[in-house]
Structures are given as structure tokens and as C-alpha cells.
C-alpha positions as CSV (number, residue, x, y, z in Angstrom):
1,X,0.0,0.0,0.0
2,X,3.4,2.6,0.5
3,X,4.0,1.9,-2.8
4,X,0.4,3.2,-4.5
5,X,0.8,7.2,-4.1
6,X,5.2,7.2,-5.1
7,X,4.3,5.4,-8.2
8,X,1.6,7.6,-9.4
9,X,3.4,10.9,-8.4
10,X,6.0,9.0,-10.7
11,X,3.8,8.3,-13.8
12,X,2.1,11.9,-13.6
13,X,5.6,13.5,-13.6
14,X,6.3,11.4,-16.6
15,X,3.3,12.1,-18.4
16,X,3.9,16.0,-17.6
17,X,7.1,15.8,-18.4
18,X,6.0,14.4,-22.4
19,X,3.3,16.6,-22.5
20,X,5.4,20.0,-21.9
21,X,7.2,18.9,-25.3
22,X,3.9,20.5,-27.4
23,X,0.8,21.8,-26.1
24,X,-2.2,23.9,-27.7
25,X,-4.9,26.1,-27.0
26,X,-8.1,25.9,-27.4
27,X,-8.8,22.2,-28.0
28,X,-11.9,22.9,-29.9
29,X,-12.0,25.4,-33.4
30,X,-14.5,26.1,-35.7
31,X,-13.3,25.9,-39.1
32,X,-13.3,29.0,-41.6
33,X,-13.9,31.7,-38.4
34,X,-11.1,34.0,-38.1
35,X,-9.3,32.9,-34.6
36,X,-5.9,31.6,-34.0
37,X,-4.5,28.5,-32.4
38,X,-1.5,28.8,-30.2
39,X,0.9,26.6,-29.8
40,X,3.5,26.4,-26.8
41,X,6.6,24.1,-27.0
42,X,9.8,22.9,-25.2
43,X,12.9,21.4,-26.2
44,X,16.1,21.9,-24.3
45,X,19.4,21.4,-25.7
46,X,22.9,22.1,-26.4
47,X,23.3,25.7,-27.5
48,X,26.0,24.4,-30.7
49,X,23.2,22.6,-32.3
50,X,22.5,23.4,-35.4
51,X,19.4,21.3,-36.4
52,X,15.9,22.5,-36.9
53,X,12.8,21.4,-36.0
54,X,9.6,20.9,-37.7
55,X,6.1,21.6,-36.7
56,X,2.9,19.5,-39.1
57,X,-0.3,19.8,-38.5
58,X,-2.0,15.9,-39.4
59,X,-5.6,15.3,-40.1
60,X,-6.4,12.4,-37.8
61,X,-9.1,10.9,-39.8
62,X,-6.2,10.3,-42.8
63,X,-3.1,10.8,-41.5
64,X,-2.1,13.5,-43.6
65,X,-0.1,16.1,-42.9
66,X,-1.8,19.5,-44.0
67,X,0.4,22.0,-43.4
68,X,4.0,22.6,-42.2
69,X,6.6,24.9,-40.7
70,X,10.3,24.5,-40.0
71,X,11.3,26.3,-36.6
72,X,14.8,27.5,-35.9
73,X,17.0,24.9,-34.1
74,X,18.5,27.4,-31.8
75,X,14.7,28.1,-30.3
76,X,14.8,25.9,-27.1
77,X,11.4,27.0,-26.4
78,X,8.7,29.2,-27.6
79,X,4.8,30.2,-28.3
80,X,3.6,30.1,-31.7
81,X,0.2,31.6,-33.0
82,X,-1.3,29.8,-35.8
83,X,-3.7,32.0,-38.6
84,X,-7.0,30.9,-39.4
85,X,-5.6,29.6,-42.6
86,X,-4.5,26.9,-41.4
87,X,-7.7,25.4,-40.1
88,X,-10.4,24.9,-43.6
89,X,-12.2,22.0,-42.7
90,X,-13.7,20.2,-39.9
91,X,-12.0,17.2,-38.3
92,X,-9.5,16.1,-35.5
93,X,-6.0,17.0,-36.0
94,X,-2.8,17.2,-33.6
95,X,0.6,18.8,-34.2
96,X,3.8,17.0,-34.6
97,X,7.2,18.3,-33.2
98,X,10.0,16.4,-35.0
99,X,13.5,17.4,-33.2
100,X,15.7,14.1,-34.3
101,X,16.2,13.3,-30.8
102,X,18.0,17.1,-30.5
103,X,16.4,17.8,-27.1
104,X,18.5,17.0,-23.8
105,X,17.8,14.1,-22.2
106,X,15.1,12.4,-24.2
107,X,15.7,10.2,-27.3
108,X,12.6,10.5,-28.9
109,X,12.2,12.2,-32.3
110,X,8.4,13.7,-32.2
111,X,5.8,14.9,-29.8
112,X,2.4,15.2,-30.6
113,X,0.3,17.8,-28.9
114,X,-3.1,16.9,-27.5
115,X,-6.3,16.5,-29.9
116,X,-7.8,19.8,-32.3
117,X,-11.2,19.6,-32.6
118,X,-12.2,21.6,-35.2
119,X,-16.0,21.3,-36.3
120,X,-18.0,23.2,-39.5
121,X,-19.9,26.5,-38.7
122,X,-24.0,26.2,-38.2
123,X,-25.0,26.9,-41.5
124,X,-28.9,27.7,-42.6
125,X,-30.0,27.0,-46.0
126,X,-32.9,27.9,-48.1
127,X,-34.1,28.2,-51.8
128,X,-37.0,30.3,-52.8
129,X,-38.5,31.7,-56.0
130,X,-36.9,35.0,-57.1
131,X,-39.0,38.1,-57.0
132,X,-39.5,38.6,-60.6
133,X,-42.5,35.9,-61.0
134,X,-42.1,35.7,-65.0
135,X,-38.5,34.9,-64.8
136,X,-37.4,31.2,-64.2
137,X,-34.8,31.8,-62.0
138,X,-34.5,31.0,-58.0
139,X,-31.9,32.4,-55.4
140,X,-30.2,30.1,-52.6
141,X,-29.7,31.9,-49.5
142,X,-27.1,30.9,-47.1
143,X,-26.2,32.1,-43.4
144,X,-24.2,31.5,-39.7
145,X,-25.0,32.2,-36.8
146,X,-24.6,36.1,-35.9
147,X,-21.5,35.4,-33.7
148,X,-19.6,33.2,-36.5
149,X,-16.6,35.6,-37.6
150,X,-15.0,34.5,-40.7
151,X,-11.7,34.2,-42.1
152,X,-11.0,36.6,-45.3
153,X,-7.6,35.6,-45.5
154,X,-8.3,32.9,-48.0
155,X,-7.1,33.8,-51.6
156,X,-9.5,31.0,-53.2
157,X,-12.9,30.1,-52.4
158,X,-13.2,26.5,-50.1
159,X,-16.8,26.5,-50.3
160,X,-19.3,25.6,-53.2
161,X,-22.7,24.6,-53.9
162,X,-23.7,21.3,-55.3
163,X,-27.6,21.6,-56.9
164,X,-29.0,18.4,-58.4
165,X,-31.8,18.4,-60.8
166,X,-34.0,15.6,-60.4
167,X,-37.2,14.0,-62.2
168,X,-39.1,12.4,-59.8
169,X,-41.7,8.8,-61.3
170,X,-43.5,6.3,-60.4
171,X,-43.2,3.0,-61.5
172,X,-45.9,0.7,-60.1
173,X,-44.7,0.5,-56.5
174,X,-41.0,2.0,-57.0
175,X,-40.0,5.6,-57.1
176,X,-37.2,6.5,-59.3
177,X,-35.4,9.7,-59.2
178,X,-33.8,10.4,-62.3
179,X,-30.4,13.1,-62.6
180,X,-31.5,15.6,-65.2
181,X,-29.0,18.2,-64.0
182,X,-26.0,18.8,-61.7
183,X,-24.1,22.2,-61.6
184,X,-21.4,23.5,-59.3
185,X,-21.2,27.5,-57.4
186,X,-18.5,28.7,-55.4
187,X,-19.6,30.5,-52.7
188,X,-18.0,32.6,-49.9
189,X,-16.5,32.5,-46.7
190,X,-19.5,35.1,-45.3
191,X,-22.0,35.3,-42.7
192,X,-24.7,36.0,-44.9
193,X,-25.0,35.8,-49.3
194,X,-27.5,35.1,-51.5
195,X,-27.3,32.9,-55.1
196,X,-29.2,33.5,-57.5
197,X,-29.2,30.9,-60.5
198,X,-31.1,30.4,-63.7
199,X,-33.2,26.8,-64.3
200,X,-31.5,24.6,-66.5
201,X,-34.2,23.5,-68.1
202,X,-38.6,23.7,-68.0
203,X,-39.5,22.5,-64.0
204,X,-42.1,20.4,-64.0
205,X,-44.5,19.1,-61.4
206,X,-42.4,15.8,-61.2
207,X,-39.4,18.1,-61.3
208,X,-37.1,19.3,-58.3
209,X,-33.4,20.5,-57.0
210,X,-31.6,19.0,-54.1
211,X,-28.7,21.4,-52.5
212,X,-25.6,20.8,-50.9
213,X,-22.7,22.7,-49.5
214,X,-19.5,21.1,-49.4
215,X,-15.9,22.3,-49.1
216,X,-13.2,21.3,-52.4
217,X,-10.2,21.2,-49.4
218,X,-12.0,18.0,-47.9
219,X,-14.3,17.0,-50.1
220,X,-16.7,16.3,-48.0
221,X,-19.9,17.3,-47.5
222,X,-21.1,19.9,-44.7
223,X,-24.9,20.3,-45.2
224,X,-27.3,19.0,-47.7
């Protein structure tokens, strides 16, 4: 029983002492808003070294590494803000240290910080008939919430609109929905915008559009 508390005092300090390496705040982000991530880390080491080190962020879900930096070999510890660029899409992601075992005292060659959250705005959808009732056009409207804050430092457009024409019919018991149509629009990184797009072709009653948003970094799906 004089063993129990020693040991645990023991495995914390351990734990502690791996986590130090690389740690981040806030654990949880929401993609495309403009806030940073910072990042604090620890390595210390002979002053004569001359290696660098080099931070990746790596998409849990694929284990790929999205983005990179190289940090100075003579920085034996530091805090590092990360832009809003660096975080498009929704997933889980931690950041990799590689040091090639340059750190004092510990052989290891990475540390990975703790879990990154990072989950897709609340986005609203709606389509609706233009104003002009003779024209055969309809506009797609799309919002956030009013306290999402997005990220203009993008120079392309991650977002874009997926609309599927469809002919719906019935064949004795079975429905069949038949593709007529699909078109793609880039949209914007905004709390609010409107899209207003022409019909391909003559609606129908049997005749209608599904919508999707989706992001060309992930290609996945956000809202449909």
C-alpha cells in the first residue's frame, strides 16, 4: 500500500514531463472563423546545435499532414500563433514536433500535442422563387449564426454549392429519381450571401433541385 501514491506521483511526472514537449490552446476550433491557435513548445538542448525542428499539423481521420513549418534549431522553447488559414475544414488534428532526438535528455524524435477539434460553422440554407415571378430563375440563400466571424484571409474560395436536378416517377410501387442536372457554385467565406441561379431546363411538377454545400479542401460534405 506505501507503494500506491510514489508510483503515481512517478507516472504523472512522466506524463507531464512528455506533454510540456507541445501543447495547444483551445482544444476545440470552428473551421473558416477567423481565430488563432497557439501553440506552446519545449525542447532543451545544447546551444551548438544546429538542427531545426519541424512543426505538421495531421488530419487524424487520414493521416495526412496538412500543413508545415520549420522552426529555428537554436529556439529551445517558444509560443507560436497559428492563422485561421490553417484550419479549412472540420475534423480532428494534432501537431507533430520532429526534433531528431535534438532535445536533452530524451531520445525521442516527435511529440504530438493533444487532440484539435475543429468542427464546421451552423449553416442555414434555403431556396426560394426569385422576385420577378415571369423569370425562371431562383436564389439560394445561405447564413451563420450572428456570432460566427470569418476568415478573409483565404485567396481562393473553399466552399461551393452542389444543386441536383431531379425527375421524380413512379413506376408501379418503386419511385425512381432520375439526374437531369447537376451544376457546381463557389460561394463565400461570409456570414450571410445570396445565389441567385437560372433553371437549366422547364420545371415540371415531377421536377425538383436538391442542394448541398460542401468544401473542395476535404471533399466532404457539410450540409445537404
Amino acid at each position: 500500500m506505501t507503494q500506491g501514491p510514489p508510483t503515481v506521483v512517478l507516472l504523472l511526472f512522466l506524463l507531464w514531463g512528455s506533454l510540456a514537449k507541445i501543447h495547444l490552446w483551445p482544444s476545440a476550433y470552428v473551421a473558416l472563423s477567423n481565430e488563432s491557435v497557439f501553440l506552446d513548445f519545449t525542447c532543451n538542448h545544447n546551444a551548438t546545435t544546429d538542427r531545426t525542428m519541424t512543426l505538421s499539423l495531421v488530419d487524424m481521420d487520414t493521416n495526412l499532414t496538412v500543413a508545415s513549418q520549420t522552426l529555428s534549431g537554436s529556439q529551445q522553447k517558444g509560443a507560436l500563433e497559428l492563422s485561421c488559414t490553417f484550419f479549412r475544414y472540420a475534423g480532428s488534428f494534432r501537431f507533430k514536433l520532429n526534433g531528431d532526438g535534438i532535445c536533452d535528455g530524451d531520445n525521442a524524435t516527435q511529440w504530438w500535442s493533444q487532440v484539435l477539434h475543429i468542427q464546421w460553422p451552423t449553416f442555414h440554407i434555403s431556396v426560394e422563387r426569385t422576385s420577378n415571378q415571369t423569370s425562371s430563375s431562383f436564389q439560394i440563400s445561405i447564413s451563420t449564426n450572428e456570432h460566427f466571424q470569418p476568415c478573409f484571409n483565404f485567396s481562393t474560395s473553399s466552399l461551393y454549392l452542389e444543386i441536383t436536378y431531379l425527375e421524380y416517377n413512379q413506376i408501379r410501387r418503386n419511385s425512381i429519381d432520375k439526374v437531369q442536372a447537376r451544376i457546381q457554385r463557389d460561394v463565400k467565406v461570409t456570414r450571410s450571401q445570396r445565389v441567385e441561379l437560372e433553371c437549366v431546363f422547364p420545371f415540371t411538377e415531377r421536377d425538383y433541385i436538391t442542394v448541398a454545400l460542401k468544401s473542395r479542401v476535404s471533399q466532404r460534405d457539410i450540409m445537404m
